[in-house]
C-alpha positions in Angstrom: -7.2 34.6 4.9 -7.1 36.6 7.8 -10.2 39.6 7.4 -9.5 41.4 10.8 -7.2 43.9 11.6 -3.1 43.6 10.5 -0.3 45.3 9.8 1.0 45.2 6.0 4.1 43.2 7.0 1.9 40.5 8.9 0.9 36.7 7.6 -2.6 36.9 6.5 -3.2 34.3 4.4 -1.6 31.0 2.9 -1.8 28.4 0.9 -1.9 24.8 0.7 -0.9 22.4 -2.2 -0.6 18.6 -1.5 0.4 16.6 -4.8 -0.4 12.8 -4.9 3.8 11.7 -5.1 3.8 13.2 -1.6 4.8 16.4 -1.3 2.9 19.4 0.3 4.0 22.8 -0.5 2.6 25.8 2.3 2.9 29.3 1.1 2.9 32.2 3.3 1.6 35.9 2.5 1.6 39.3 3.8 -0.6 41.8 2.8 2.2 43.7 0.9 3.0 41.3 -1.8 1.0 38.8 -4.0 4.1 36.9 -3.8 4.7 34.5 -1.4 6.9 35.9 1.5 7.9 32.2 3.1 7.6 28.5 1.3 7.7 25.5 3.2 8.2 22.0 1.6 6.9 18.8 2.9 7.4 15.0 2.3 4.9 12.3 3.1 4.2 8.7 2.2 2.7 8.8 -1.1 0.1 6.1 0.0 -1.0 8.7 2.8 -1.3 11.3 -0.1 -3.1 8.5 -2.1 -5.8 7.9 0.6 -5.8 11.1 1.2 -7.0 11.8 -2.4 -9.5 9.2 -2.6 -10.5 9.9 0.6 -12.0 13.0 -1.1 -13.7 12.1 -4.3 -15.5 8.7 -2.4 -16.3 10.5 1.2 -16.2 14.5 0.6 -17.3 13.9 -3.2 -15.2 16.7 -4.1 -15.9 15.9 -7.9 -20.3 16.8 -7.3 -18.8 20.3 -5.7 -20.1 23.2 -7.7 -17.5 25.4 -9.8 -18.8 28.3 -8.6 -20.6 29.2 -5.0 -20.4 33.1 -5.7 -23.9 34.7 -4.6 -25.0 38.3 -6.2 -24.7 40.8 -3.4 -27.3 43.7 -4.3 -26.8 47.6 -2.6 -26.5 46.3 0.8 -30.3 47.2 1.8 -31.5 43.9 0.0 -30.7 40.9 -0.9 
C-alpha cells in the first residue's frame, strides 16, 4: 500500500494471489473503492508454482510465522 500522498483516483495498493495449478491473479486499487479497479490474470508452469510453494514452507518456514504481529500502540507519548 502506498502511505504517501495520492489522488483518490490513483493505484495505491494491490494484491497478489498465486494458486499452486499456476495461475497468479494481481488486483489493482484506488483509494476510492474497496473493489478492485483493474485484474490481471497470469499463467505459469505449475511446477514453477510448485517449487515456488515449497520453496516457502522448507526455506522461508512460512508455516512457524506468527498469526498475528500487531503491537499495542499506547497515546503516542509511550510505548
Amino acid at each position: 500500500m502506498s502511505s504517501g500522498e495520492f489522488n483518490i483516483d490513483d493505484v495505491i495498493g494491490q494484491s497478489l494471489t498465486v494458486y499452486r495449478k499456476g495461475r497468479i491473479k494481481q488486483c489493482l486499487f484506488n483509494g476510492w473503492s474497496i473493489k478492485s479497479i483493474e485484474t490481471f490474470q497470469y499463467k505459469i508452469d505449475k511446477s514453477t508454482t510448485e517449487g515456488f510453494f515449497v520453496s516457502l514452507v522448507k526455506n522461508i518456514r512460512v508455516n512457524e510465522w506468527k498469526s498475528d504481529y500487531g503491537v499495542l500502540v499506547c497515546d503516542g507519548y509511550t510505548w
